[in-house]
N, C-alpha and C positions, 0 to 999 in steps of 0.2 A: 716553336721549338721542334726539331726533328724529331723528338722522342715522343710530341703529343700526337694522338691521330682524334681527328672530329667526324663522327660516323654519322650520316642522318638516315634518319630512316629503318635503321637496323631492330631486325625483327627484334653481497658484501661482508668480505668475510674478512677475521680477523688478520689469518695468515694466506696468500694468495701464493700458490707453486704453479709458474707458466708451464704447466710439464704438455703432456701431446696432447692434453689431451683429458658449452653444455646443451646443445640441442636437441630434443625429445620427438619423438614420433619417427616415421617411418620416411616423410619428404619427396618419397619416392615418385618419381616422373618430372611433371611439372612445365612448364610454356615455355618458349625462347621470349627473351624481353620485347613486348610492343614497341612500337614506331617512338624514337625520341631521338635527342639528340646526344651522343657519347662525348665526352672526355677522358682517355685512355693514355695512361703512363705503360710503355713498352717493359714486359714485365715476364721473366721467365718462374714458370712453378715450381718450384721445387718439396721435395716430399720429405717428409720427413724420415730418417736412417741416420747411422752409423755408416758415416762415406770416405771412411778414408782406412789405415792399417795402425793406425794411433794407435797404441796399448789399450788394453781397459784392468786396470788393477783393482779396481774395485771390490772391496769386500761389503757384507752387511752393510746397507745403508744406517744413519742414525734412525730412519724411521722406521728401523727394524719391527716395532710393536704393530703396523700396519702390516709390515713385507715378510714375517717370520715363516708363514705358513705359502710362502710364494713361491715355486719355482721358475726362475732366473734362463729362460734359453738364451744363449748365445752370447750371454755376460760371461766377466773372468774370460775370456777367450781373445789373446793377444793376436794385433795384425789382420783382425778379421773383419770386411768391408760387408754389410747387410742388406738385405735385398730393399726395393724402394718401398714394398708393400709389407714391411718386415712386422712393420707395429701392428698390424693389421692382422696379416695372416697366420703370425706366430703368439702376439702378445706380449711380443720384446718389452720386457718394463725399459730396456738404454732407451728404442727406437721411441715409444709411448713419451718420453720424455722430453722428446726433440724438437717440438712445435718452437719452440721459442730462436731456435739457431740456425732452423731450418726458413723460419723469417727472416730473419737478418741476411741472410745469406740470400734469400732473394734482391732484398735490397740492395746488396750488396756488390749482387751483377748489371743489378739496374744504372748502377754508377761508374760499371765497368772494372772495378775492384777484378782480381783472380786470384788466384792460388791458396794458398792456407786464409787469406779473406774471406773466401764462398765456402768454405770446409767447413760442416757442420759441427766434427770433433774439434777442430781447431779454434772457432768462435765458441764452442762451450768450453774449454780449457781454460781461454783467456779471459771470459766473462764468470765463468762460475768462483766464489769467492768462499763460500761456505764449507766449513771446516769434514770431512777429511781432503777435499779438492785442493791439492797443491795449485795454484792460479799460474799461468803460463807454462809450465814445466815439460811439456810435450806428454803429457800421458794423463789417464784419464782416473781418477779418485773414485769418482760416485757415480752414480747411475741408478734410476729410476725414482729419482729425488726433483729432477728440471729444475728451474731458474727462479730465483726472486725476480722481482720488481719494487722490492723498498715497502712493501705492505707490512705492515705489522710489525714494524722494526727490523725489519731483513734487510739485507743489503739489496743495492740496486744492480743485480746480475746483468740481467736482463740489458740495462741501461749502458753497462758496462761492457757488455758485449757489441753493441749497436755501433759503442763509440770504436770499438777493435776496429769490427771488420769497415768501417768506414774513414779507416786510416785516420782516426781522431776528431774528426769531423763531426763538430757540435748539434745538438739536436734540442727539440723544444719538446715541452712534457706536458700535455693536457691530463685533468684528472678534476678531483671534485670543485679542488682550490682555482682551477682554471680549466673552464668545463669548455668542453667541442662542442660545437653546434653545426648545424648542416652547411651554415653559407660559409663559415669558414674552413670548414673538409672541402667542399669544392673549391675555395681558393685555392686550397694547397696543393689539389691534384692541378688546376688548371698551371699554377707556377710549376711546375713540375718536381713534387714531392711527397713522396709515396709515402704511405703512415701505415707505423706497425700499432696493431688492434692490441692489446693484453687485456681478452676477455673473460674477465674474472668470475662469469657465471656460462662459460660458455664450452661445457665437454660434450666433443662430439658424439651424434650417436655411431650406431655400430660399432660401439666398441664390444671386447670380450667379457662375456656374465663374469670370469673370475677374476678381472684386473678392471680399476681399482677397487680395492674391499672401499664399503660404501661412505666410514669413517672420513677416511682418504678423498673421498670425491668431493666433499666440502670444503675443500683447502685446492682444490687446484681450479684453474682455469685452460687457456688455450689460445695461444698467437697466430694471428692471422695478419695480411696485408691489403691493405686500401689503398686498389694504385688507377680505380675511374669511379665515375659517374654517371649517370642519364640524368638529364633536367626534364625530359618527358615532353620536351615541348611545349611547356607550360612555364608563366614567370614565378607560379609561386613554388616553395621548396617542396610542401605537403608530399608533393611524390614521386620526389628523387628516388633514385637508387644510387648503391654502391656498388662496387664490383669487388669483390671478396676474391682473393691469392689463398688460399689456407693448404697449408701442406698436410693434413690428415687425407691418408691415400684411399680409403674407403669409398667419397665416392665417387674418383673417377672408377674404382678397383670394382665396386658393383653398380655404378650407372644409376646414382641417386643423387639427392638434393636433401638439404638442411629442409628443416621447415620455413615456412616463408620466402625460400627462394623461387628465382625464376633461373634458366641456364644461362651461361653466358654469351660472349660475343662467338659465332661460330656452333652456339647448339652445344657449349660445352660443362659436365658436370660440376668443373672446376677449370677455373674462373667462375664463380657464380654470382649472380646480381641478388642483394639484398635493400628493400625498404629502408629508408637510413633510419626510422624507427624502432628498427631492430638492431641496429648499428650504437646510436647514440644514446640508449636507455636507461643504461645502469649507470649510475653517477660512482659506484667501483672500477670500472674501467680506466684503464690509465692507455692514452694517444702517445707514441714519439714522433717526433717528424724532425727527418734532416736540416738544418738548417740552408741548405744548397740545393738549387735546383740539379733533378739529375742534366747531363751535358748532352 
């Protein structure tokens, strides 16, 4: 497939909120991946922001009991497009919340989708369903609230949004009832079908000490995308890697790594290669994959 490239050689919680945003430590440096063999879906990063001039009407969220004592920069603020580093450098709770649309939307260009498809306000609009969010309406309800994924009785945002921006286009749900395992993630990348991560114990570090108060950090997680592989050169799985798409702008923004990663193809922060041990661990995590290969 034109979209694959084969490199050799080249150096549980009750309620889950996909918001931006769990890795601990510092991560910092880290190796460019040893000699093995790559499988790679053509794959553009994208960061998590507020990218377009969409409204944000947003008042108090419902989970005001966490966000009362919050000040809100750059919310309530109509037609206003945010920087890529916004979550990051400011503490945007919109931007903080974006990991989940700012996935999809990678996705989303992988298939060649454009316009209000790859819009990160646009894919949260059409997917968010939870009440004060008017769903499709061109304007923006809530904010620093992020996405379900069907955990704990919530609707399936997240799922709903994947199907938007990929013009309907059916997708399959791994999760405890039908668990991922490594040979068939590699399948999927090798057929050419990139899988969005909903890592439910997975907030990045570098985040800001004031955002999220800590109650709050046990209800969210963090979407990320799995669009390669390295087989290492080896038949057996034990030590694969993945190659991690994650739109938390941190560490390309200060030139870090998660823990346990290595850098990606290219010596780069993000893209980053992770152990599929670290990938496939938590039987809380829920997998989507396209049902199509990208073209």
């Amino acid at each position: 497939m034109k979209t694959l490239l084969r490199v050799a050689g080249c150096a549980t919680v009750t309620l889950c909120v996909i918001s931006g945003c769990l890795f601990t430590g510092s991560g910092e440096g880290g190796s460019e991946n040893p000699s093995g063999s790559e499988i790679l879906i053509s794959m553009d990063l994208v960061y998590q922001h507020k990218d377009t001039s969409m409204a944000c009407n947003a008042g108090p969220p419902p989970y005001d009991k966490y966000l009362s004592s919050y000040t809100m920069p750059f919310c309530n603020v109509a037609g206003l497009v945010h920087d890529w580093n916004c979550a990051t450098a400011n503490s945007c709770v919109h931007c903080l919340a974006y990991c989940a649309p700012a996935s999809v939307a990678m996705i989303a260009k992988a298939y060649g989708k454009t316009g209000a498809l790859i819009q990160q306000d646009s894919i949260y609009d059409n997917g968010k369903s939870t009440s004060p969010e008017n769903t499709g309406n061109g304007s923006l309800e809530t904010h620093g609230v992020g996405m379900f994924d069907g955990s704990g009785g919530y609707g399936k945002e997240v799922q709903a949004a994947l199907t938007y921006a990929l013009g309907g286009m059916a997708h399959d749900q791994h999760d405890s009832a039908a668990p991922l395992d490594v040979t068939l993630l590699n399948d999927y990348i090798v057929q050419g079908r990139p899988v969005l991560w909903l890592d439910h114990k997975g907030w990045p570090q570098n985040q800001g000490d004031e955002w999220p108060p800590e109650e709050l950090q046990q209800v969210m997680g963090h979407a990320k995308v799995i669009a390669g592989f390295d087989d290492m050169d080896t038949p057996e799985p034990a030590d694969d890697l993945c190659l991690i798409y994650d739109p938390w702008p941190s560490y390309t923004q200060q030139q870090t790594l998660p823990p346990n990663a290595l850098k990606g193809p290219g010596d780069t922060f993000d893209p980053y290669w992770l152990p599929h041990g670290f990938v496939l661990g938590d039987a809380s995590d829920i997998f989507l994959v396209p049902t199509d290969p990208v073209s």
